[in-house]
TISE-376761 format. One record per atom (N, C-alpha, C): residue number from 1; atom name; x, y, z. Coordinates in nm, 3 decimals, padded with zeros to 5 digits. Example, Ala and Ser with C-alpha at 12.3 -4.5 7.8 and 13.67 -1.06 7.14 Angstrom:
<sites>
+-----+------+---------+---------+---------+
| seq | atom |       u |       v |       w |
+-----+------+---------+---------+---------+
|   1 |    N |  01.319 | -00.569 |  00.780 |
|   1 |   CA |  01.230 | -00.450 |  00.780 |
|   1 |    C |  01.320 | -00.330 |  00.780 |
|   2 |    N |  01.285 | -00.225 |  00.708 |
|   2 |   CA |  01.367 | -00.106 |  00.714 |
|   2 |    C |  01.290 |  00.003 |  00.787 |
+-----+------+---------+---------+---------+
</sites>
This chain:
<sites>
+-----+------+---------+---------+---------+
| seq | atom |       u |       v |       w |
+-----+------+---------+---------+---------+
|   1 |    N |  12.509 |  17.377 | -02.944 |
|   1 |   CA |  12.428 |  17.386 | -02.824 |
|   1 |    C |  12.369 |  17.250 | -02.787 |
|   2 |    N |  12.336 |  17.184 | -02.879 |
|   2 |   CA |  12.265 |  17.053 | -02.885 |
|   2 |    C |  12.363 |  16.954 | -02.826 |
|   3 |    N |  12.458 |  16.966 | -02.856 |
|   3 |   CA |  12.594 |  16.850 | -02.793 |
|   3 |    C |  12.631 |  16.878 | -02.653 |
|   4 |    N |  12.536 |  16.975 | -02.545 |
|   4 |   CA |  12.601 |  17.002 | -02.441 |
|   4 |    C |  12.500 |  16.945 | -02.344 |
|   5 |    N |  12.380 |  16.908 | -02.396 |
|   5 |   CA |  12.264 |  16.836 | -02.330 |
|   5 |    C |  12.335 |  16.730 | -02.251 |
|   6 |    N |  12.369 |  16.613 | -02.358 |
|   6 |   CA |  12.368 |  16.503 | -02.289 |
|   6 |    C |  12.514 |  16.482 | -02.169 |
|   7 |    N |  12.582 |  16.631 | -02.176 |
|   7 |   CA |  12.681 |  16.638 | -02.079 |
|   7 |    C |  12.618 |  16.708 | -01.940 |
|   8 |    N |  12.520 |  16.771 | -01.980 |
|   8 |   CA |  12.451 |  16.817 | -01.834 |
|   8 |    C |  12.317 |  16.712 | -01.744 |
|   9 |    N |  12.263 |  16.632 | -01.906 |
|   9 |   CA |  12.166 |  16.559 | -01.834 |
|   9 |    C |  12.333 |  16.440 | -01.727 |
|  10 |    N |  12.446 |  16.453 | -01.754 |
|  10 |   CA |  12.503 |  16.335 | -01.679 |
|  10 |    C |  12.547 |  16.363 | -01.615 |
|  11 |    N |  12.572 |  16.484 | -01.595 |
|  11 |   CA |  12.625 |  16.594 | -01.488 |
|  11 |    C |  12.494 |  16.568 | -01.375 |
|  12 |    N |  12.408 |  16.618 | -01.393 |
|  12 |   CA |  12.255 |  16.595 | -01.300 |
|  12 |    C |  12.270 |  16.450 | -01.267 |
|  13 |    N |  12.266 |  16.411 | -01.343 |
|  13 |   CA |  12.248 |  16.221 | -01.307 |
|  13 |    C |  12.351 |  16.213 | -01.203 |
|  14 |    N |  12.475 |  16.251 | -01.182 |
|  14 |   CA |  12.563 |  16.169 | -01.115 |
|  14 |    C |  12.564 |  16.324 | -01.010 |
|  15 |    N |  12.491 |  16.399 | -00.977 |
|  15 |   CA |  12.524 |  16.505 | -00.874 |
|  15 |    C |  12.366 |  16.470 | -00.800 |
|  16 |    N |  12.323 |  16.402 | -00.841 |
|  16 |   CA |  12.171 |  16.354 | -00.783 |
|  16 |    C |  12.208 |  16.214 | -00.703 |
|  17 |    N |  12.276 |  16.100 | -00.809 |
|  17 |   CA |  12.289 |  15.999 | -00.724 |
|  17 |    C |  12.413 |  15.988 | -00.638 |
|  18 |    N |  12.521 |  16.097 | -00.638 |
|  18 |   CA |  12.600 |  16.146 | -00.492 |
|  18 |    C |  12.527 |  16.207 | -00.375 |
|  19 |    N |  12.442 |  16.304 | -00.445 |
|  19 |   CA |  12.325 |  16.331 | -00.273 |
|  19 |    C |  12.279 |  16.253 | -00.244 |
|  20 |    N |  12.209 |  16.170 | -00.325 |
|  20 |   CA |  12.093 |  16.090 | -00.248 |
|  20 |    C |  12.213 |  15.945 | -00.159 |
|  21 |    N |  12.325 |  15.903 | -00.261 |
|  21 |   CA |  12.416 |  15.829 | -00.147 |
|  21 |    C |  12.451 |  15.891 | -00.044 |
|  22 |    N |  12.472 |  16.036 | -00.029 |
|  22 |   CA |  12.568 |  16.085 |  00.066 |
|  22 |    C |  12.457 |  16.123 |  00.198 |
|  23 |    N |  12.309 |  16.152 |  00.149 |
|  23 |   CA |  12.211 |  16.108 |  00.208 |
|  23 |    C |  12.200 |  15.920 |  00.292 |
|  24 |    N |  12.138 |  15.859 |  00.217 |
|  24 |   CA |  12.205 |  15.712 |  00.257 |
|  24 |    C |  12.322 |  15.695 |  00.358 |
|  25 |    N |  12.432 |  15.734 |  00.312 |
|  25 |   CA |  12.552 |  15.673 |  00.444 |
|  25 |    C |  12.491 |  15.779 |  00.535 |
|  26 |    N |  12.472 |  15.882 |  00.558 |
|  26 |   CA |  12.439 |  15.968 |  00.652 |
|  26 |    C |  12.351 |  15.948 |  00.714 |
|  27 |    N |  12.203 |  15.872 |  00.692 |
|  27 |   CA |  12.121 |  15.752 |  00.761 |
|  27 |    C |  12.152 |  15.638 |  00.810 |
|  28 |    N |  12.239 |  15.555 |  00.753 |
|  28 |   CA |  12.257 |  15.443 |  00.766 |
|  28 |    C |  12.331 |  15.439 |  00.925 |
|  29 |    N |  12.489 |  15.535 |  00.857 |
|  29 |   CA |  12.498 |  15.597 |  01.047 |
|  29 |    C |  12.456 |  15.648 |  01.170 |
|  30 |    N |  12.317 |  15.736 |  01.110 |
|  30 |   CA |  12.239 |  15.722 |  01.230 |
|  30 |    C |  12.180 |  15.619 |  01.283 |
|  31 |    N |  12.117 |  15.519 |  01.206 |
|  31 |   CA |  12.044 |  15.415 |  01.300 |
|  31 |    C |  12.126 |  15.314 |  01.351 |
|  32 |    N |  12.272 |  15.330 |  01.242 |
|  32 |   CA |  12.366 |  15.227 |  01.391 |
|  32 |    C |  12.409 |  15.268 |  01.506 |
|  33 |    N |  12.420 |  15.395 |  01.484 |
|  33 |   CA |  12.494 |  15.507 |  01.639 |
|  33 |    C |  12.385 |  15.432 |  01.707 |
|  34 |    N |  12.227 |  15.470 |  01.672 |
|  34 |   CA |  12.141 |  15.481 |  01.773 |
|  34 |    C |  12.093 |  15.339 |  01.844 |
|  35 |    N |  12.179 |  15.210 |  01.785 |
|  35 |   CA |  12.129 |  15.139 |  01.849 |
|  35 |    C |  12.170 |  15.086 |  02.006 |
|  36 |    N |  12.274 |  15.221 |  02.039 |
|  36 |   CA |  12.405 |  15.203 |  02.124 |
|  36 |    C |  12.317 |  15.337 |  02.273 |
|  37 |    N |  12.187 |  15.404 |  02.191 |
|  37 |   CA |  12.128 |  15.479 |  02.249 |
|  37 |    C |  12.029 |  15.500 |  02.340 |
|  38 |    N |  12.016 |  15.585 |  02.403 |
|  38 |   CA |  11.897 |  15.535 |  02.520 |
|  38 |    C |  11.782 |  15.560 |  02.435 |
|  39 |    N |  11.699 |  15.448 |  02.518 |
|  39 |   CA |  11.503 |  15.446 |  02.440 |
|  39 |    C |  11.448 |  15.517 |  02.499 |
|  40 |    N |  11.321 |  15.635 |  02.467 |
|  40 |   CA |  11.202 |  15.696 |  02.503 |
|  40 |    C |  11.121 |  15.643 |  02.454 |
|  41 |    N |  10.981 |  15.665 |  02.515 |
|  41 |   CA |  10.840 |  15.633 |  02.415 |
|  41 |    C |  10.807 |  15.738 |  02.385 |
|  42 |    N |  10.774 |  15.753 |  02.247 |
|  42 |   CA |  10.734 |  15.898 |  02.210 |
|  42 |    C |  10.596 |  15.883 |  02.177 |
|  43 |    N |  10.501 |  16.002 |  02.212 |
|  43 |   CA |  10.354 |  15.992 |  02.159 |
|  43 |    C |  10.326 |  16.067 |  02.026 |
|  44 |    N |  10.278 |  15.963 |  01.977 |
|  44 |   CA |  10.191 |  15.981 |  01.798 |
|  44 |    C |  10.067 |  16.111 |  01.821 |
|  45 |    N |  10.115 |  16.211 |  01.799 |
|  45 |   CA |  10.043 |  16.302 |  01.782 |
|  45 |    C |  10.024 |  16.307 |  01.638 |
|  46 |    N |  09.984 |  16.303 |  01.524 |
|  46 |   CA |  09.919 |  16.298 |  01.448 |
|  46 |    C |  09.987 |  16.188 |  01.332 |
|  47 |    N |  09.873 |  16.119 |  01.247 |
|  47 |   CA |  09.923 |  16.060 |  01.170 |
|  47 |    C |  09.854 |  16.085 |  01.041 |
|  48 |    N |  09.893 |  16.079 |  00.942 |
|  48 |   CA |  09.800 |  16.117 |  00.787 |
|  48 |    C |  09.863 |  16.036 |  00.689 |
|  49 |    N |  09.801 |  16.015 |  00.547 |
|  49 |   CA |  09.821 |  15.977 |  00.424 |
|  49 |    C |  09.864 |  16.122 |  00.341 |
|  50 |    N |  09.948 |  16.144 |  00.312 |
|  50 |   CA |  09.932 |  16.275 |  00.212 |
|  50 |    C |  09.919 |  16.208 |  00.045 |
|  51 |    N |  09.907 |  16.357 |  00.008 |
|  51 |   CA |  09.849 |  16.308 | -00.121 |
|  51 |    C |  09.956 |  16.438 | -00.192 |
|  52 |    N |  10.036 |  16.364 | -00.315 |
|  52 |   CA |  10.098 |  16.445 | -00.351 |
|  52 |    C |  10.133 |  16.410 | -00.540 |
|  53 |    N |  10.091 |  16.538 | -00.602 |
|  53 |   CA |  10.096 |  16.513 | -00.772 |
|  53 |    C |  10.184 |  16.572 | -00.821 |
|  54 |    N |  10.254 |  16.575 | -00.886 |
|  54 |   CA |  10.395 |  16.590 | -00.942 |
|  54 |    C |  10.311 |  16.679 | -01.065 |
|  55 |    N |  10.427 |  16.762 | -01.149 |
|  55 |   CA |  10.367 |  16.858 | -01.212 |
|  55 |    C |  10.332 |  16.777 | -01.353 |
|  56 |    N |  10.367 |  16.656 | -01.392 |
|  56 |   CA |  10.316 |  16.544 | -01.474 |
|  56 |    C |  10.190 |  16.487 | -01.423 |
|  57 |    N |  10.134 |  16.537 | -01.330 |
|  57 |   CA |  10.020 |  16.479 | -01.292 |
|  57 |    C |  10.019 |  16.334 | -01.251 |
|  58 |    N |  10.172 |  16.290 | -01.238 |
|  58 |   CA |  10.192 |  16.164 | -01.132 |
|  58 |    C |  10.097 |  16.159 | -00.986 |
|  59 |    N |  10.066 |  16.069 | -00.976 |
|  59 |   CA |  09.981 |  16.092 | -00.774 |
|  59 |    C |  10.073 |  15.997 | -00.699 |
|  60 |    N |  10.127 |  16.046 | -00.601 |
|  60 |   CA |  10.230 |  15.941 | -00.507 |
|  60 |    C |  10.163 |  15.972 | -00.371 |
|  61 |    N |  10.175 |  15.862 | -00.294 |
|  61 |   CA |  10.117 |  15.892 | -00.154 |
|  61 |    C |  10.237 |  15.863 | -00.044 |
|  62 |    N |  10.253 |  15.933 |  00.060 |
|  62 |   CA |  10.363 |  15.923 |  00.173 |
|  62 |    C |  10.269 |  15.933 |  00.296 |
|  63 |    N |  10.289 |  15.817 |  00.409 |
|  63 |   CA |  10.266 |  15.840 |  00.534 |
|  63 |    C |  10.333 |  15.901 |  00.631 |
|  64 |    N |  10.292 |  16.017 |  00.681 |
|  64 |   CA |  10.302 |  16.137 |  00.760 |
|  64 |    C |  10.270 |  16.094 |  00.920 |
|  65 |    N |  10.418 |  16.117 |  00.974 |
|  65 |   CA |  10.366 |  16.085 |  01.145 |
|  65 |    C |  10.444 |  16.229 |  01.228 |
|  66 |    N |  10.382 |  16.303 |  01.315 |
|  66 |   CA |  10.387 |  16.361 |  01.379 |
|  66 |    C |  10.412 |  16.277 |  01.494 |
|  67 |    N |  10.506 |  16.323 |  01.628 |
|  67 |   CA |  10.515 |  16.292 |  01.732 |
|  67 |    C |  10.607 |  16.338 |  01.835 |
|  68 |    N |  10.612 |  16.366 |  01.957 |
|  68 |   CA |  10.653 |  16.379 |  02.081 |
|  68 |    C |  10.705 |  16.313 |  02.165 |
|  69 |    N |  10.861 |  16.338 |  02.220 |
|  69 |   CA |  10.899 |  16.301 |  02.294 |
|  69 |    C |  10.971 |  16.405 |  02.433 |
|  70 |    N |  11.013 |  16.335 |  02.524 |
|  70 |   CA |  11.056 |  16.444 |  02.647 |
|  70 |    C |  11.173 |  16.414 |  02.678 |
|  71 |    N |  11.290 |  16.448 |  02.750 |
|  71 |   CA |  11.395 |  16.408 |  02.753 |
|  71 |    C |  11.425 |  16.548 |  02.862 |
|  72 |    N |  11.460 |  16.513 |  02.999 |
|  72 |   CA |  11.531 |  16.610 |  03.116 |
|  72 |    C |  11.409 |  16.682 |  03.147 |
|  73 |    N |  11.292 |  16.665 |  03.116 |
|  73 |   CA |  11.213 |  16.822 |  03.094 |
|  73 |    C |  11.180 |  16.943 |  02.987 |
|  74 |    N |  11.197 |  16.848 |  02.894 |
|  74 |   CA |  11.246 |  16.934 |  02.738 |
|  74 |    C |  11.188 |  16.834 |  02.674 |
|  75 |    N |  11.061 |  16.932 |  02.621 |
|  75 |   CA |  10.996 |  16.839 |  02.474 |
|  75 |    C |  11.017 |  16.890 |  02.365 |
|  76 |    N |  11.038 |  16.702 |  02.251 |
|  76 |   CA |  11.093 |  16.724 |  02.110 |
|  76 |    C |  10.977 |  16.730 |  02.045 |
|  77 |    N |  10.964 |  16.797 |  01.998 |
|  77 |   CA |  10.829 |  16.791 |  01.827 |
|  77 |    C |  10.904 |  16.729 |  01.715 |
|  78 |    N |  10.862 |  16.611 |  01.713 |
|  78 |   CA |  10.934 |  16.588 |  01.543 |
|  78 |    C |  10.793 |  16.529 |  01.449 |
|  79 |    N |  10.847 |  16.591 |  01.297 |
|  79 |   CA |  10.780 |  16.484 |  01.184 |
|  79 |    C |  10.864 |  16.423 |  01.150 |
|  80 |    N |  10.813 |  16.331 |  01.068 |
|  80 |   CA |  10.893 |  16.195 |  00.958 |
|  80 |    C |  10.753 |  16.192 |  00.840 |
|  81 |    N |  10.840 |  16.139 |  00.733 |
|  81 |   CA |  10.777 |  16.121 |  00.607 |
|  81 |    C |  10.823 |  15.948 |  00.618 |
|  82 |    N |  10.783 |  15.841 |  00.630 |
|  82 |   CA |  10.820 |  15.761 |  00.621 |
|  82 |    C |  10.855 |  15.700 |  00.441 |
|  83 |    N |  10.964 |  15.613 |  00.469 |
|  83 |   CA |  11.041 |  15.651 |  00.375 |
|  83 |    C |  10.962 |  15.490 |  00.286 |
|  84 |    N |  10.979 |  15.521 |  00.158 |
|  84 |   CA |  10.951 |  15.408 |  00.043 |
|  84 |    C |  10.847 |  15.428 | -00.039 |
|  85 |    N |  10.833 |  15.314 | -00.115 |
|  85 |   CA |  10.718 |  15.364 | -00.238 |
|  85 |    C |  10.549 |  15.300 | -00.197 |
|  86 |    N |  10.435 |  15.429 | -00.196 |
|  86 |   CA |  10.334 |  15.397 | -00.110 |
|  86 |    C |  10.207 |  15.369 | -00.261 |
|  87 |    N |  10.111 |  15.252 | -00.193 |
|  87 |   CA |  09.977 |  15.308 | -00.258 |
|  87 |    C |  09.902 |  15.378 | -00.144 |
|  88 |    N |  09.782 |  15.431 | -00.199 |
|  88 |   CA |  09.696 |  15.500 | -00.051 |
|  88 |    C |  09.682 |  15.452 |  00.043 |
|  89 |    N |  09.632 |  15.246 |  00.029 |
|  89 |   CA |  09.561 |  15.192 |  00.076 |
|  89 |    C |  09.665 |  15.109 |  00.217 |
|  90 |    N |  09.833 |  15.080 |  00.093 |
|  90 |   CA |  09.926 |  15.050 |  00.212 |
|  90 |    C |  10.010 |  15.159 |  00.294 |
|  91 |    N |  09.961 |  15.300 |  00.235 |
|  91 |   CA |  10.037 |  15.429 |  00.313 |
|  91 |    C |  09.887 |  15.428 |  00.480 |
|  92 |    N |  09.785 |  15.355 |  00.419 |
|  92 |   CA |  09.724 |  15.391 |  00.562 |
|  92 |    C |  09.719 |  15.246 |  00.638 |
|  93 |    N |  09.752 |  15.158 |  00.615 |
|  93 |   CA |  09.744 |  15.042 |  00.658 |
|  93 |    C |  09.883 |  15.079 |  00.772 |
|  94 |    N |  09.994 |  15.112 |  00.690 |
|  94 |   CA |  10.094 |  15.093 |  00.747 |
|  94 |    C |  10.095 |  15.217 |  00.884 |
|  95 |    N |  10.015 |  15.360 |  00.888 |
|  95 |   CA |  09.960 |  15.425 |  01.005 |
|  95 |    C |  09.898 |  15.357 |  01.091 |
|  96 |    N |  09.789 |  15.273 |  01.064 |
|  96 |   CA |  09.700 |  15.209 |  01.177 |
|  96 |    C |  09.757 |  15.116 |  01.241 |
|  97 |    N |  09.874 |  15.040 |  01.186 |
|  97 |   CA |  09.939 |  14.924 |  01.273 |
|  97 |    C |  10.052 |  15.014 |  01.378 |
|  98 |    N |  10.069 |  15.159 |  01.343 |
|  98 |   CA |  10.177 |  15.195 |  01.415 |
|  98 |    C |  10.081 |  15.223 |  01.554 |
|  99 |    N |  09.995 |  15.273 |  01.597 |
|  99 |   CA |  09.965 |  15.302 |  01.710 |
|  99 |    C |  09.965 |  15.375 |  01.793 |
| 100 |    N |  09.952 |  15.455 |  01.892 |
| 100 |   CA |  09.972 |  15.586 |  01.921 |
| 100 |    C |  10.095 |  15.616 |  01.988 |
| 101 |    N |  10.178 |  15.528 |  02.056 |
| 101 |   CA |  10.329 |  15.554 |  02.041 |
| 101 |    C |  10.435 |  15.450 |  01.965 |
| 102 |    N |  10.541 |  15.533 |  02.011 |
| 102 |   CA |  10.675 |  15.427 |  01.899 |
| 102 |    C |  10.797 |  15.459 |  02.010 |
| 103 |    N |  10.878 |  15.377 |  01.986 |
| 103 |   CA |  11.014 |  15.373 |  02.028 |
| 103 |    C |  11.116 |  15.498 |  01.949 |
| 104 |    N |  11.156 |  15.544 |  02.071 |
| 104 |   CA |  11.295 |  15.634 |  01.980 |
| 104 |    C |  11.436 |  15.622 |  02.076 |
| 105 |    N |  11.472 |  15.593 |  02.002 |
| 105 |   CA |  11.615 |  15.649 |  02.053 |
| 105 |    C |  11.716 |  15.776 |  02.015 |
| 106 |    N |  11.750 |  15.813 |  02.180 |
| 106 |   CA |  11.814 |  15.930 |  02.144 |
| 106 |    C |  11.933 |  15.933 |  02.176 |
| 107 |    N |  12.005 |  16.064 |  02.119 |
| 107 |   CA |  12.175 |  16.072 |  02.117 |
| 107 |    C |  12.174 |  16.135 |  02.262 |
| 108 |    N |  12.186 |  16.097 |  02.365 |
| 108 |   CA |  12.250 |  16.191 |  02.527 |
| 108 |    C |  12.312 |  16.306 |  02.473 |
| 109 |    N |  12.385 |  16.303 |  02.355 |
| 109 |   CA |  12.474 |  16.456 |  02.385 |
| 109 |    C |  12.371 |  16.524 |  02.280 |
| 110 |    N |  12.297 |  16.481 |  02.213 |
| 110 |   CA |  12.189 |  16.610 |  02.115 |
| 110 |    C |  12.094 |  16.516 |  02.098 |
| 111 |    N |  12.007 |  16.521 |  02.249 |
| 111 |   CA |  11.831 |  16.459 |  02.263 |
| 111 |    C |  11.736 |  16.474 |  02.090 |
| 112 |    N |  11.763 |  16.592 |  02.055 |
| 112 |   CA |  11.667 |  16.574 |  01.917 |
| 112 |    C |  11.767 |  16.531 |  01.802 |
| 113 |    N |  11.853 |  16.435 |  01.848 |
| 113 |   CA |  11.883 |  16.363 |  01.732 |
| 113 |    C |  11.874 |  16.246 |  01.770 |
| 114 |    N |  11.798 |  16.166 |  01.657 |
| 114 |   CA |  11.722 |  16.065 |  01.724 |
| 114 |    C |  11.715 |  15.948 |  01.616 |
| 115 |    N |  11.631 |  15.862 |  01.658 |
| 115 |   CA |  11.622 |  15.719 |  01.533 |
| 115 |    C |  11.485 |  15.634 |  01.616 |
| 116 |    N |  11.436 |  15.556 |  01.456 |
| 116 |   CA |  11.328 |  15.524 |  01.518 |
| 116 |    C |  11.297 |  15.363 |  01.493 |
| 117 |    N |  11.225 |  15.292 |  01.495 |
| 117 |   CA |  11.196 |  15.170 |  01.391 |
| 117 |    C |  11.159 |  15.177 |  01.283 |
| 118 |    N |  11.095 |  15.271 |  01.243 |
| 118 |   CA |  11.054 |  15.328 |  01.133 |
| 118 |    C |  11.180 |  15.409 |  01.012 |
| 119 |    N |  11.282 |  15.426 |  01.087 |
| 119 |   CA |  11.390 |  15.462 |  00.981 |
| 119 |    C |  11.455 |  15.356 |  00.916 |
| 120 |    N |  11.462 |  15.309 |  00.811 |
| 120 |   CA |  11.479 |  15.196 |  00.739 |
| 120 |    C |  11.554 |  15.284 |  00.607 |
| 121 |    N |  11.619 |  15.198 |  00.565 |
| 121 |   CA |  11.722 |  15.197 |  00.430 |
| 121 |    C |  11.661 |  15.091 |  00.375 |
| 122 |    N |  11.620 |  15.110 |  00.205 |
| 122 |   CA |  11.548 |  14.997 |  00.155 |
| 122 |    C |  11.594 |  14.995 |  00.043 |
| 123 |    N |  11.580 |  14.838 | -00.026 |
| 123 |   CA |  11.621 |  14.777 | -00.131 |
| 123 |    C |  11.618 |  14.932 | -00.270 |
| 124 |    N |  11.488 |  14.989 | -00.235 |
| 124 |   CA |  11.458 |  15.072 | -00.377 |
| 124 |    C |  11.556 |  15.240 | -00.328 |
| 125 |    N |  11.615 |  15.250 | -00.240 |
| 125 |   CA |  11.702 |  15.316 | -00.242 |
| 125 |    C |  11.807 |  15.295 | -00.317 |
| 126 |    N |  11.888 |  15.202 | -00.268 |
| 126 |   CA |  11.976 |  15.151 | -00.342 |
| 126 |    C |  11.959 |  15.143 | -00.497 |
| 127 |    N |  11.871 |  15.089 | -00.573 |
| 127 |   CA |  11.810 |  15.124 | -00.664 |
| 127 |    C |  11.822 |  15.223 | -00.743 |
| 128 |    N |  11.777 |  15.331 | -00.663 |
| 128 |   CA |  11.774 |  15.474 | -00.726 |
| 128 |    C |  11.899 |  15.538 | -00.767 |
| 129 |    N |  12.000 |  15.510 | -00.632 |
| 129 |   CA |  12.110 |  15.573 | -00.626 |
| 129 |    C |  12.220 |  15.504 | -00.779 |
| 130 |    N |  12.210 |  15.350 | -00.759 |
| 130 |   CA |  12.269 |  15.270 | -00.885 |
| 130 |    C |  12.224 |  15.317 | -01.004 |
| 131 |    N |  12.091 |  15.312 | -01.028 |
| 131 |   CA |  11.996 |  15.376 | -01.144 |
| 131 |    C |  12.082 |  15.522 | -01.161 |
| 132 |    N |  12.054 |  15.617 | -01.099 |
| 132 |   CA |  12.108 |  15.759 | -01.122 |
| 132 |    C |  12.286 |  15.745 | -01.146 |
| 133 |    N |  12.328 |  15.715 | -01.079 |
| 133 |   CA |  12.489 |  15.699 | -01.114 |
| 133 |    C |  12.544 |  15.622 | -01.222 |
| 134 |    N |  12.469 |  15.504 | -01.230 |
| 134 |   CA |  12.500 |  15.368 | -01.378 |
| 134 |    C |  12.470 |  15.478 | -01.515 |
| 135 |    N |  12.313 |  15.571 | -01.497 |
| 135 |   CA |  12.284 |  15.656 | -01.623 |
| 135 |    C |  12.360 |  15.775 | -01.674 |
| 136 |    N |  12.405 |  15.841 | -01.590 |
| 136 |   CA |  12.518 |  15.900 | -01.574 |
| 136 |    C |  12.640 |  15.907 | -01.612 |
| 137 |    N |  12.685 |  15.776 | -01.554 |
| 137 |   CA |  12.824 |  15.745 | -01.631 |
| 137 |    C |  12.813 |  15.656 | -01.748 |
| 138 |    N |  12.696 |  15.582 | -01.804 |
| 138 |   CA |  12.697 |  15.589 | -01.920 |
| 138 |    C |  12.642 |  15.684 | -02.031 |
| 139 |    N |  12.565 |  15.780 | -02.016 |
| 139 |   CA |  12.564 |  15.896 | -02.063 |
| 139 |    C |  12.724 |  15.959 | -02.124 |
| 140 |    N |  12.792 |  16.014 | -02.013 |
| 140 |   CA |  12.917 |  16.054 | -01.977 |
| 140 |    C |  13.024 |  15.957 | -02.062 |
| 141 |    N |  13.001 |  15.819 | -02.075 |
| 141 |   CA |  13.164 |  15.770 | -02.132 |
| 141 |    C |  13.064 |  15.773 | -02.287 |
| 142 |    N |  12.933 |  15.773 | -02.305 |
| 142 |   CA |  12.888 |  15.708 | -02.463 |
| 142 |    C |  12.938 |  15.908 | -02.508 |
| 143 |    N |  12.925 |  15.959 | -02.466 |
| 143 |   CA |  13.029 |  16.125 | -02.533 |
| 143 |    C |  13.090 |  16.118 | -02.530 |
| 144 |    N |  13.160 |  16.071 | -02.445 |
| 144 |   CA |  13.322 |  16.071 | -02.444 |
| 144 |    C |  13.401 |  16.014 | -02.551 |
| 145 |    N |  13.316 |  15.837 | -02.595 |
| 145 |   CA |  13.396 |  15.748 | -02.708 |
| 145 |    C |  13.406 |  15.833 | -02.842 |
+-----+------+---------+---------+---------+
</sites>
């Protein structure tokens, strides 16, 4: 039973860092489509710091933006979790410089699919995804030898 661990912890490892890539290219293509897209100004209806503890009693903080846009006569409600690694102090810094609207661009053929300045692909993505897949497949070949 004991010898089947380190084939499932690499099983997880490498079915985690395929989502989170297959996540990644699936962003990355949205914000290039969208730079080909028409701009709205959308209004910042709410912005927050959340506060969130992991069942290790980790504390991580994410900035939370609510906002609105219109398109033909048809309003979008969207959230975003903005994406990267926060302390409290730069999860609210980085709210107060945004301001009460932002730029979006949208797709003409599906208005609520959209992109923002705020959607960014970052160094510690990449990171994660290498990290999870590198542990994985060395997990996976050190059973195998």
């Amino acid at each position: 039973m004991a010898a089947i661990v380190p084939y499932v912890a690499a099983v997880l490892l490498l079915a985690m860092g395929g989502y989170l890539l297959y996540k990644l290219i699936k962003k990355t293509r949205l914000i290039t489509a969208s730079k080909t897209w028409p701009a709205v100004t959308a209004q910042v209806v709410k912005k927050e710091v959340v506060r969130h503890v992991s069942s290790k009693g980790q504390v991580s903080f994410y900035p939370e933006v609510d906002y609105k846009y219109s398109i033909m006569g048809t309003e979008v409600n969207k959230h975003t979790r903005l994406s990267g690694m926060w302390s409290r102090n730069s999860a609210q810094k980085s709210l107060d410089e945004m301001g009460e609207s932002m730029e979006v661009h949208y797709n003409p053929e599906n208005p609520t699919e959209h992109a923002h300045g705020y959607d960014k692909v970052k160094v510690t993505d990449y990171l994660v995804i290498i990290t999870a897949l590198g542990l994985g497949l060395l997990v996976l070949i050190t059973q195998l030898l």
